[in-house]
Structure formats: structure tokens, C-alpha cells
C-alpha positions as CSV (number, residue, x, y, z in Angstrom):
1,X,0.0,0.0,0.0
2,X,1.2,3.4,-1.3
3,X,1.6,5.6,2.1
4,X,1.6,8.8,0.9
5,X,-1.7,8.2,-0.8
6,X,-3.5,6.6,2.0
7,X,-1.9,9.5,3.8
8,X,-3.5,12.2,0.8
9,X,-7.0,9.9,1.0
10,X,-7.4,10.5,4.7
11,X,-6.4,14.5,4.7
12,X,-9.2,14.7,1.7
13,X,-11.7,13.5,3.5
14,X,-10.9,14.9,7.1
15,X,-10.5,18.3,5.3
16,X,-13.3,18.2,2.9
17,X,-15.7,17.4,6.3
18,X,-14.1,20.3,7.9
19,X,-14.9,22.9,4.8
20,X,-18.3,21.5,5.3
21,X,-18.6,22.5,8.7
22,X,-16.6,25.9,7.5
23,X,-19.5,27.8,6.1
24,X,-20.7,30.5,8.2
25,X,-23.6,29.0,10.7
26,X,-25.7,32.3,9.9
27,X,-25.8,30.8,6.3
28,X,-29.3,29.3,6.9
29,X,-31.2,28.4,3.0
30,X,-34.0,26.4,5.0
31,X,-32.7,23.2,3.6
32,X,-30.1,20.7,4.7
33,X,-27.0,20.4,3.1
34,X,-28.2,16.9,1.5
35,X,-30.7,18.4,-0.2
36,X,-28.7,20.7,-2.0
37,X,-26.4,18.2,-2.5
38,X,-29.2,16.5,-4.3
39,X,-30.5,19.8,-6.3
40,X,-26.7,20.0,-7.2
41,X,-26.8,16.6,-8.5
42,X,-29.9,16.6,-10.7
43,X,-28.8,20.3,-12.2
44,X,-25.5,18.5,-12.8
45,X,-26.8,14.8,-14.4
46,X,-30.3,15.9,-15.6
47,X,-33.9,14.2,-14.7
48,X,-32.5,10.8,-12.6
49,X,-34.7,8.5,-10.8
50,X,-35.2,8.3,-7.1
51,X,-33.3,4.7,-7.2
52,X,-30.1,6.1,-8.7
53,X,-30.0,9.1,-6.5
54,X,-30.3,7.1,-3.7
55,X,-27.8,4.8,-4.8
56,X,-25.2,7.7,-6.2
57,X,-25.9,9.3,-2.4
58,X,-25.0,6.2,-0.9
59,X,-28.4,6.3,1.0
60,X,-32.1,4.3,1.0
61,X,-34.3,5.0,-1.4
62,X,-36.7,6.0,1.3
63,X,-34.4,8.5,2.3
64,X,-34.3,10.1,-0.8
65,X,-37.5,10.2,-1.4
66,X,-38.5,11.8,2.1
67,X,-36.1,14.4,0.7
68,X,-37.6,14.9,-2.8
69,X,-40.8,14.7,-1.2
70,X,-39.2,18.0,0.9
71,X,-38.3,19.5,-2.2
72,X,-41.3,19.0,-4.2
73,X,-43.5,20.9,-1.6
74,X,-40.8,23.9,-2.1
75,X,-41.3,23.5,-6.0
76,X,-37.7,22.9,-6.3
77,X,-38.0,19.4,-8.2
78,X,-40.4,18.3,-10.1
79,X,-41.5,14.1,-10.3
80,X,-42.8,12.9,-13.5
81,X,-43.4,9.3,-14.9
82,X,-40.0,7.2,-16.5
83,X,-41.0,6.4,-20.0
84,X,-39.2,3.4,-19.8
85,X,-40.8,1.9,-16.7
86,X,-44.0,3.0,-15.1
87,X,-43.2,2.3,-12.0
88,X,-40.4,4.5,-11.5
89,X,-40.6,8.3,-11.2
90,X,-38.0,11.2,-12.8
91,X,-36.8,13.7,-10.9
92,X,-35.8,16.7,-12.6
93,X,-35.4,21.0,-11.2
94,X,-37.8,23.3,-11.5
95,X,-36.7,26.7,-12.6
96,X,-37.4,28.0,-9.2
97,X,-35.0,25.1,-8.0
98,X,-32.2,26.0,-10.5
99,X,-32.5,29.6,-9.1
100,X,-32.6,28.7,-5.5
101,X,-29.5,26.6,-6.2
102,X,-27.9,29.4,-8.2
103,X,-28.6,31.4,-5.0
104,X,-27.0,29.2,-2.1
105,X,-23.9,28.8,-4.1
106,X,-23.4,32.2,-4.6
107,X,-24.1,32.7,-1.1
108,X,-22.1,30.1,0.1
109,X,-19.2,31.7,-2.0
110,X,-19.5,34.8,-0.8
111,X,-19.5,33.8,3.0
112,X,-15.7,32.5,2.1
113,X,-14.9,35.0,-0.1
114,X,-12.6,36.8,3.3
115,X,-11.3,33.1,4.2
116,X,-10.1,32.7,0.5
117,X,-9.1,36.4,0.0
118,X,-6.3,35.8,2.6
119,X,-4.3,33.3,0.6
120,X,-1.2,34.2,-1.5
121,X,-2.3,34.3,-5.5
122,X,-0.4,31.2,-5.1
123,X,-2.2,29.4,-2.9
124,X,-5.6,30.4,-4.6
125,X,-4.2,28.7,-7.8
126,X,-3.2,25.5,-6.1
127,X,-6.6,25.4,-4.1
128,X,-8.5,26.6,-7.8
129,X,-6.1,22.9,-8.9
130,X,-7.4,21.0,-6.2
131,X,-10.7,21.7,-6.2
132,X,-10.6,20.4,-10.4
133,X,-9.0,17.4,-9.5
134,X,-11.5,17.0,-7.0
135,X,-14.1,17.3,-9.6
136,X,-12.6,14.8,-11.9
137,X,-12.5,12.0,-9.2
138,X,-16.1,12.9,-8.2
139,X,-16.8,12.7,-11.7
140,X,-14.8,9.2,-12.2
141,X,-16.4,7.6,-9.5
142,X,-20.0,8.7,-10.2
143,X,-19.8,6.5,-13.4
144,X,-18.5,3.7,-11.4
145,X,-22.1,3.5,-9.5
């Protein structure tokens, strides 16, 4: 086993839970940070069903759909029938949920924006680097699932 990267795989994951828990506690969107994890996920992949949400979230289906159910009553998501099999149901964003989501990110940026405007130029780049290599590993291992 390759130290250094067991090493790199355990400071990603400590330090991506701690950026989590970074965001200003005053930044309050009335939804949990799953479910904009989830409105993040459909504007990124698209109208998905409930089963592959659940299984690209790692969690129940039940789960998920106690959150879409959440979402729906906000008008963020919308649920329409899978043309390829009735019994499952498409989950795509509403307008009103692509602009809500436009809004938490921006807000979420801008309650950083002091944190990240302390760091050398340098510094910004290599965390601007991370952050795409992040990307393309969340990216690889979504079409793993």
C-alpha cells in the first residue's frame, strides 16, 4: 500500500468534512445540506430516478424520497413518470429550483470569499487545482455507480 496516498485519502476526507462545517452557521437556506447536495446533483446529471439518487448518495431510497418529497412541496424538483418503466418516477429541477440553487452557491461563496481572499495568489491557484482534481475524481467515481 502506497503511504503517501493513504496519507493524501485521509487529509481529503478529514479536510473536505471540515470545509463542510466551515460555512458560516448564519448561512441558513432552510434546507439541509443533503438536499442541496441532491439539487446540485440533478442540475449536474439531468432528470434521474429516485433509485439512482439514492444509490449515487450512498443512502435508501426512502431516504431520498423523504427528501424529494421536501423538495417538491418547495417546488424545487419536479416528479414525472419514466417512460421506460411505469413504476419509477424522474426527478428533474424546476426553474425556481435551478435559481434557488444558483442562489446558495453564490451565497455560500460569498461567505468565504474573506477566508479565501487571505491566501497568496499562489495558494488560490493551487486550491482553484485541487478543487478540479477533486471534480474529476467525483466525476470518475460517479460512473462507477
Amino acid at each position: 500500500m502506497d503511504e503517501d496516498l493513504l496519507t493524501l485519502g485521509e487529509d481529503v476526507v478529514t479536510t473536505a468534512a471540515r470545509v463542510v462545517r466551515w460555512v458560516p452557521r448564519d448561512t441558513d437556506f432552510g434546507l439541509s445540506l443533503a438536499a442541496v447536495r441532491l439539487l446540485a446533483r440533478i442540475r449536474d446529471h439531468g432528470a434521474v430516478r429516485i433509485s439512482d439518487l439514492a444509490i449515487a448518495e450512498n443512502c435508501s431510497q426512502p431516504t431520498i424520497t423523504n427528501h424529494i418529497k421536501k423538495l417538491e412541496s418547495q417546488h424545487l424538483v419536479t416528479r414525472t413518470a419514466d417512460p421506460s418503466d411505469a413504476r419509477a418516477w424522474m426527478i428533474g429541477l424546476t426553474d425556481e429550483g435551478r435559481e434557488r440553487l444558483a442562489e446558495m452557491r453564490h451565497s455560500l461563496g460569498t461567505s468565504v470569499l474573506p477566508m479565501l481572499s487571505s491566501l497568496s495568489r499562489k495558494d488560490q491557484k493551487a486550491l482553484r487545482d485541487g478543487v478540479d482534481a477533486m471534480r474529476r475524481l467525483m466525476a470518475q467515481a460517479s460512473t462507477q455507480n
